[in-house]
C-alpha positions in Angstrom: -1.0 -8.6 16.1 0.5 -5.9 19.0 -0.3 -3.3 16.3 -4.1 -4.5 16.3 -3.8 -3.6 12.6 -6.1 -6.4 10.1 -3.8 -8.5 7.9 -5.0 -11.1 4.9 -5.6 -14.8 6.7 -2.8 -16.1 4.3 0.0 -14.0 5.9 2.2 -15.7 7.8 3.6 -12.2 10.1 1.5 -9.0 10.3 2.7 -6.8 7.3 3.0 -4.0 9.5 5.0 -4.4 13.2 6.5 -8.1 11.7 4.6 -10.4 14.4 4.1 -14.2 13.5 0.1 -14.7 13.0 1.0 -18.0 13.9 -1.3 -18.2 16.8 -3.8 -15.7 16.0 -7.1 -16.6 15.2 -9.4 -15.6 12.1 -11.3 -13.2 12.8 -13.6 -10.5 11.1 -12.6 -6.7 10.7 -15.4 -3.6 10.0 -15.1 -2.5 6.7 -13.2 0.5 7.2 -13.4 1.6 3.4 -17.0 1.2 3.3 -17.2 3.5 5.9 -15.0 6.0 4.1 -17.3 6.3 1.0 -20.5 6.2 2.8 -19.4 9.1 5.1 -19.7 6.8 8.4 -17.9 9.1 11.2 -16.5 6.3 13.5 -16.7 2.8 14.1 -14.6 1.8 17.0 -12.1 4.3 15.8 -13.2 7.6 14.0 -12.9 6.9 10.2 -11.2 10.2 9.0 -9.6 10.3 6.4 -6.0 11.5 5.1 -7.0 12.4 1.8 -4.6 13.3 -1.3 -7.3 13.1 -3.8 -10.8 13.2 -4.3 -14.3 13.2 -6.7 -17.3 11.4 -7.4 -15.7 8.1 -9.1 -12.4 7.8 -6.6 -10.5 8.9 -3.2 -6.7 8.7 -3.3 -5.7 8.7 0.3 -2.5 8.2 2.6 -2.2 4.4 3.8 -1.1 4.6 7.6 1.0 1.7 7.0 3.7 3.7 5.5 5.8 0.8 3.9 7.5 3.9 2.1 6.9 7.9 3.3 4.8 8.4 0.2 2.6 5.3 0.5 -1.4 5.8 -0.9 -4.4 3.5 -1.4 -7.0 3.9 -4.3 -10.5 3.0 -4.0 -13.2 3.5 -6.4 -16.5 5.1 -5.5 -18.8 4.9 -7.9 -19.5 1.0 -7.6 -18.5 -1.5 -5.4 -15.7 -4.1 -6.2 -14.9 -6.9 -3.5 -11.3 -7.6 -5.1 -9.3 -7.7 -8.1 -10.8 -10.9 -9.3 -14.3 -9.4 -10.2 -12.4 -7.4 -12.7 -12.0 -10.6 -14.9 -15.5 -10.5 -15.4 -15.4 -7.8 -17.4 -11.6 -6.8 -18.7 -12.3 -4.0 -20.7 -14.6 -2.0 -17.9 -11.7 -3.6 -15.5 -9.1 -2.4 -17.4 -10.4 1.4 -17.4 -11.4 1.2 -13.8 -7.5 -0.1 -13.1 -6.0 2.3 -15.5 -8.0 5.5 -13.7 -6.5 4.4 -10.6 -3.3 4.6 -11.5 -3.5 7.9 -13.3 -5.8 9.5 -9.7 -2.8 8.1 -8.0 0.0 9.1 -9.4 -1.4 12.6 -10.3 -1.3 12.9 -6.4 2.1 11.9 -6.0 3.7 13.7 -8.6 2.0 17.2 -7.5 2.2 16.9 -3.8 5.9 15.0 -3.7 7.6 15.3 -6.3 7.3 18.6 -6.7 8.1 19.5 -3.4 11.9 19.8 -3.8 12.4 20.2 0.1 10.6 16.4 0.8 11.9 15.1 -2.3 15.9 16.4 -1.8 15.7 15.3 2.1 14.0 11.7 1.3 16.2 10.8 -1.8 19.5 9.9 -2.8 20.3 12.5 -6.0 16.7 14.3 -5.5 17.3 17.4 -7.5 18.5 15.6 -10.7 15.0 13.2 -10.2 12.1 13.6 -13.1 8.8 12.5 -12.4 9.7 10.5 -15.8 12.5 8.6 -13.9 10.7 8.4 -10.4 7.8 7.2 -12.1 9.9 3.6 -12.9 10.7 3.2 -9.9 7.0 3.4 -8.5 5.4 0.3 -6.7 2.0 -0.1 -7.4 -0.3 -3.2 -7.2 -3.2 -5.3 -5.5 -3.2 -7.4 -2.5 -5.2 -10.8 -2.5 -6.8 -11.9 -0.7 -7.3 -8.3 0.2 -7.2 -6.8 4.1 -10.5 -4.7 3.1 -12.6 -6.2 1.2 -12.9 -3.0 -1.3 -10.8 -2.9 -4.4 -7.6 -1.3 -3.6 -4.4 0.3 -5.6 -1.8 0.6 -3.4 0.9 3.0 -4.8 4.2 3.7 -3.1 7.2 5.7 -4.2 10.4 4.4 -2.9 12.9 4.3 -1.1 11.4 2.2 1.6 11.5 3.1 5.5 14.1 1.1 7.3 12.0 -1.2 9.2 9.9 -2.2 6.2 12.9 -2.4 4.0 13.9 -5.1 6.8 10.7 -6.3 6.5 11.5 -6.8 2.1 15.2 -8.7 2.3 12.8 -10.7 4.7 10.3 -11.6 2.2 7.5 -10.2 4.4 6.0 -7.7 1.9 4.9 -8.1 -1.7 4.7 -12.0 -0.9 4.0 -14.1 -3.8 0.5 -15.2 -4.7 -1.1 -12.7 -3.1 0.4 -9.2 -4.5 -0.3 -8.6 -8.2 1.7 -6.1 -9.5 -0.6 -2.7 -11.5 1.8 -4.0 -14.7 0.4 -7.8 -14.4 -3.6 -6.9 -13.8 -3.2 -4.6 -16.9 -1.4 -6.3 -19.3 -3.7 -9.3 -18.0 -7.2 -7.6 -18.5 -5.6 -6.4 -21.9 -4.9 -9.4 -23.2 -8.1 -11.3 -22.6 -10.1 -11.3 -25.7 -13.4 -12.3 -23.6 -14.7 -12.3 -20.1 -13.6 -14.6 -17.2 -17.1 -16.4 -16.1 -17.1 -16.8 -12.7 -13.7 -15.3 -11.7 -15.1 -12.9 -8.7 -15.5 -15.9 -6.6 -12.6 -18.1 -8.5 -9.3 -19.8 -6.9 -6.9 -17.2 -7.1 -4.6 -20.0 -8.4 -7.5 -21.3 -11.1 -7.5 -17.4 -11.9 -3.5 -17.4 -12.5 -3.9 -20.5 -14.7 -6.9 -18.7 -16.6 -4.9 -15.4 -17.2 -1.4 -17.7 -18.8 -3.5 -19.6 -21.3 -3.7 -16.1 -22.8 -0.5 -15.5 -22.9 0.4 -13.2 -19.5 2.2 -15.3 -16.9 1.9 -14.2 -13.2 5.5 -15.6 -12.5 7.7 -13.3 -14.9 5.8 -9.8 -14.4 6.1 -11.0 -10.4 9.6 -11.8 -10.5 10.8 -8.8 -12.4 8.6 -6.4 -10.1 9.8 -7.8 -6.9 13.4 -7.6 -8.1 13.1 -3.6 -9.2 11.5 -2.9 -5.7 14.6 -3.6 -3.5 16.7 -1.6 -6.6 14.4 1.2 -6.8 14.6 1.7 -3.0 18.9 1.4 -3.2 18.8 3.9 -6.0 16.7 6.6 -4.2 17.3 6.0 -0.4 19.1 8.7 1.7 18.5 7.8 4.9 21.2 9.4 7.1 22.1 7.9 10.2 22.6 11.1 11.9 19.0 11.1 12.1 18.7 8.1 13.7 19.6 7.4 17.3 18.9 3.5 17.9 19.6 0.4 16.1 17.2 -2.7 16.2 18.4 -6.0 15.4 16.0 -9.0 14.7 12.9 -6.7 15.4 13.9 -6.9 19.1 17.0 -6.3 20.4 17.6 -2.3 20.7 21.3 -0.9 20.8 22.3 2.8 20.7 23.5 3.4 17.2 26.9 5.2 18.7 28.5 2.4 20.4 26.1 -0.6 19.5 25.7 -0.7 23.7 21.8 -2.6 24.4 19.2 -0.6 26.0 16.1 -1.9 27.5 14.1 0.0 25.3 10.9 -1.5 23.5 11.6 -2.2 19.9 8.0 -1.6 19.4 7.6 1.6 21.0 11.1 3.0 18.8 9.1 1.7 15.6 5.6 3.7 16.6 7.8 7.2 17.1 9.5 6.6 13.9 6.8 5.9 11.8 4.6 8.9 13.4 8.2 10.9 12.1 8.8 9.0 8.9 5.5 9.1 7.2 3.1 11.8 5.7 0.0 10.1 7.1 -2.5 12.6 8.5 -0.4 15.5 8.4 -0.6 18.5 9.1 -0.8 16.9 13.0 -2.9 18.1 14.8 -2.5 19.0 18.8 -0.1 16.3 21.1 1.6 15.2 17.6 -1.5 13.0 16.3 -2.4 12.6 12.9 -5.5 14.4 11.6 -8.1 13.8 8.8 -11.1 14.7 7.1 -14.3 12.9 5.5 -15.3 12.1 1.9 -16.9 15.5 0.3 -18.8 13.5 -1.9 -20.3 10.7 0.6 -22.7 8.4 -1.1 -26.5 8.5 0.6 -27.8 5.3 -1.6 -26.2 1.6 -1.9 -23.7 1.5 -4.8 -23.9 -0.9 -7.8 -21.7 -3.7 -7.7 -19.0 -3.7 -10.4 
């Protein structure tokens, strides 16, 4: 896609600037998580990192998509895990691995968000009568497959979401089904199971659905429910003002001033890439000429990891 960023072969628009992947051919990404954990400095970009969280066993760090301004990714470092399926393999190791995730995760958000009544008054609606208790239900969190790195992955985002992916969610363009599992379906899943999935790391993810209902968890209500308390989550806690704002954008292309609705020949892209270098928390503090900075994993691993 224009935003070059790698998207899951089963999407039908890139997740991220809303292009059709129609025409765009599969194609193979570098690792870019890999490269985290085993300290690599740069591929064809350098692979810094903006970290919230680290230790030996996980790295909690910002996602530069930035679906919402507090928008993480969780990867475990202690093993490697392809995708979520390999946890069906073994649901009780699965379901501590999942539950740690969480816990790293939102650990980070509640101390460095939350807490910060300044972000948290600005970004939402009614933010000094919010609890991390009350934020907490209104957290998204979940897996992606197939995945668009190839390392297990716990994406957590507080809402509300930014505009242009909010767009992108009355769309149907994020959190599509079949491919995002909410946190609360994987865990009550790898509960539930009373023994192992054999086979399910390289399993139909629909065979894998139909494995996980016979025990009583069914992908289609914990889906349902979670995609509908997204889009109310982000109307109960989004303040966006549109005295901050200065353009609108209709259809992802057409650009009007905000004032009198009058159409500029302004890029809809280029609007989108200065807000979201505003809007999210990616990489920050910046560093010189407004760019995003980063560090590298303390605790890089020098030996091949076990797999899961």
């Amino acid at each position: 896609p224009r935003c070059a960023k790698a998207n899951a072969f089963t999407l039908e628009s890139c997740n991220s600037c809303g292009m059709s992947l129609g025409k765009v051919e599969i194609s193979f990404s570098n690792n870019v998580f890999a490269g985290f954990v085993y300290g690599i400095e740069k591929g064809p970009f350098p692979y810094t990192i903006s970290i919230r969280h680290q230790s030996e066993r996980l790295l909690v760090f910002d996602d530069l998509m930035a679906i919402t301004p507090c928008h993480f990714n969780c990867i475990p470092t202690d093993c490697y895990i392809p995708d979520l399926r390999k946890l069906f393999e073994n649901p009780k190791k699965g379901l501590a691995l999942v539950t740690s995730m969480y816990a790293a995760s939102w650990k980070a958000i509640e101390t460095q968000f939350i807490q910060n009544d300044s972000w948290k008054n600005k970004i939402m609606k009614n933010g000094p009568k919010m609890d991390a208790k009350s934020l907490e239900n209104c957290l998204i969190a979940g897996f992606n497959f197939p995945p668009s790195q190839y390392w297990l992955h716990l994406q957590a985002m507080l809402p509300p979401f930014t505009p242009f992916h909010y767009s992108m969610y009355l769309e149907g363009r994020h959190y599509t089904y079949g491919r995002f599992f909410p946190f609360e379906y994987i865990k009550a899943a790898l509960a539930k199971l009373s023994h192992p999935i054999e086979g399910a790391g390289s399993m139909d993810i629909q065979t894998l659905i139909d494995e996980v209902t016979k025990a009583g968890v069914r992908y289609d209500e914990y889906y349902t429910k979670a995609y509908a308390q997204y889009g109310a989550s982000h109307k109960k806690l989004a303040n966006w003002n549109s005295d901050d704002f200065s353009r609108i954008i209709a259809q992802g292309k057409t650009v009007a001033k905000l004032k009198n609705f009058e159409k500029t020949e302004e890029k809809a892209d280029e609007i989108l890439k200065a807000d979201k270098l505003v809007l999210q928390n990616y990489g920050r503090p910046y560093k010189a000429k407004g760019r995003p900075g980063g560090n590298y994993y303390k605790y890089a691993k020098k030996q091949l990891l076990p797999l899961f």
